[in-house]
N, C-alpha and C positions, 0 to 999 in steps of 0.2 A: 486061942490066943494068937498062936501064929498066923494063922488068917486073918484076925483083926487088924494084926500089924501091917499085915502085907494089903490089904484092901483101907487104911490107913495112906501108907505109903503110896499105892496108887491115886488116890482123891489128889491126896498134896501135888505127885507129879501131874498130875491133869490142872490142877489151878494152876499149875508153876508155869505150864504150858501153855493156858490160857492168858493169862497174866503177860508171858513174854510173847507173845501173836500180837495183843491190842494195844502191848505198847511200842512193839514192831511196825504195826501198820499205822500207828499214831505219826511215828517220827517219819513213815516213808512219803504219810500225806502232805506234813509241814512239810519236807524236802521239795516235793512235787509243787507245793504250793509259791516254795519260795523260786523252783525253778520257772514256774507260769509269770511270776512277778517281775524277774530279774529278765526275762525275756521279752516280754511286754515294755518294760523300760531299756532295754538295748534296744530293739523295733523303735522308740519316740527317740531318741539321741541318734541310732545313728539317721532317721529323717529329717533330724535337726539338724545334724552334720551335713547332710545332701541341700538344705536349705539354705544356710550358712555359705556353702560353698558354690552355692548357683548366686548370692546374693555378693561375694567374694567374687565371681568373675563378672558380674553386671560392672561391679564400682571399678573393676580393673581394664575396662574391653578397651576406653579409650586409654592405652598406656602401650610405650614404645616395646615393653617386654612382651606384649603377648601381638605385637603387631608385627609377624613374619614379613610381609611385603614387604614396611620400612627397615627394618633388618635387612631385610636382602639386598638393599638400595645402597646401604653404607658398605655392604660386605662387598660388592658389584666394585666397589670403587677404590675400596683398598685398605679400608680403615678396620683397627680392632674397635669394634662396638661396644665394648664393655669400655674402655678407655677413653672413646670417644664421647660415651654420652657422661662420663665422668667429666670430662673439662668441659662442655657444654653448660653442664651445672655447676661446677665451679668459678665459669664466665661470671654467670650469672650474679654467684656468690661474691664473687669479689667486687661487684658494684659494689655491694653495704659499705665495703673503705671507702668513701668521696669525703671530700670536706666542704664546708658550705654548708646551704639548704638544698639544694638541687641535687637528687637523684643520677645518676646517667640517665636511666630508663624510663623510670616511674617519674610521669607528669604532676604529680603532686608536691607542693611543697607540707612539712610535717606542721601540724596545728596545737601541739606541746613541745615542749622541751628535747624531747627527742628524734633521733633521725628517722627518716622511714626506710623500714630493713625489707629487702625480700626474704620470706621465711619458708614458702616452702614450692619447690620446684616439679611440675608435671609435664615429661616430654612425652605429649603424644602420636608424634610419627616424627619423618624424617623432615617436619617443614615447620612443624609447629609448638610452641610452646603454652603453658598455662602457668601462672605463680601468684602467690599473693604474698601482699604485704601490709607491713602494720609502722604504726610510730609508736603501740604501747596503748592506744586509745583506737584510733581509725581503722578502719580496715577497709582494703579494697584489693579486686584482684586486677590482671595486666595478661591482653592475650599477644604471644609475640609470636613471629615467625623467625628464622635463621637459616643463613648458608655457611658454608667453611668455603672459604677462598683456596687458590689454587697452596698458598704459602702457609694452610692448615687453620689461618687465622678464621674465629670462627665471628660471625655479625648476626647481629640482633636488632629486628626494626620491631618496633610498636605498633601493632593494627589496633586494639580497641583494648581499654581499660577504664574503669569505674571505682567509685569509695563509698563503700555503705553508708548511708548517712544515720548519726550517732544520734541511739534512740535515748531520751531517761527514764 
């Protein structure tokens, strides 16, 4: 009887042992499985990340932030750059006050109700400007060049600008 018991007791700890191996190696595959997974998808995001960020400096090349030489141009001469290209675009900005129809800049007279605003400002080096503008309906953009005079004051001529013409 006591041998039964005890060869009894050994079967059970052999199943118990068995039992806890397959379902050991069960959970160590899904582990493994989810680690193949999650690694596979950090590999496609962060190449999407690299893609993004090569597609991030294409759209950014022509912009006065990442163009050192015109930087060094404004630094060469005495100006804080960060400051400077702030009032440059706040020049700008402060055309939208005029009253009338006539723009300062922008060659357009507005073809509703409303004025034509410059909305959004791209200085890409130390000569040149890009902006566009809208009255609410139109749209067109304005390429300008600019100096700052010896007295800081900053000027802005008009080389070439266009208005999409309004599809229905």
């Amino acid at each position: 009887m006591k041998s039964r018991i005890l060869m009894y007791l050994f079967i059970f700890s052999v199943l118990l042992i068995i039992f806890q191996y397959v379902n050991s190696k069960n959970i160590i595959d899904k582990y493994e499985e989810d680690i193949k997974t999650y690694k596979s998808e950090l590999a496609e995001n962060e190449a999407t990340i690299d893609a993004l960020e090569e597609h991030n400096f294409e759209l950014n090349y022509f912009n006065i932030d990442r163009n050192d030489n015109a930087l060094d141009y404004f630094v060469a001469q005495g100006y804080n750059t960060e400051q400077l290209l702030n009032l440059i675009k706040e020049g700008l900005y402060t055309m939208n006050d005029y009253d009338g129809e006539d723009h300062p800049i922008v060659p357009f007279v507005s073809m509703t109700d409303s004025k034509l605003l410059i909305n959004k400002i791209r200085i890409l080096n130390h000569k040149w400007i890009v902006a566009n503008f809208t009255d609410g309906t139109y749209w067109g953009e304005i390429f300008l060049t600019y100096t700052i005079a010896e007295n800081g004051q900053i000027n802005y001529e008009l080389k070439e600008y266009f208005m999409y013409p309004k599809f229905s």
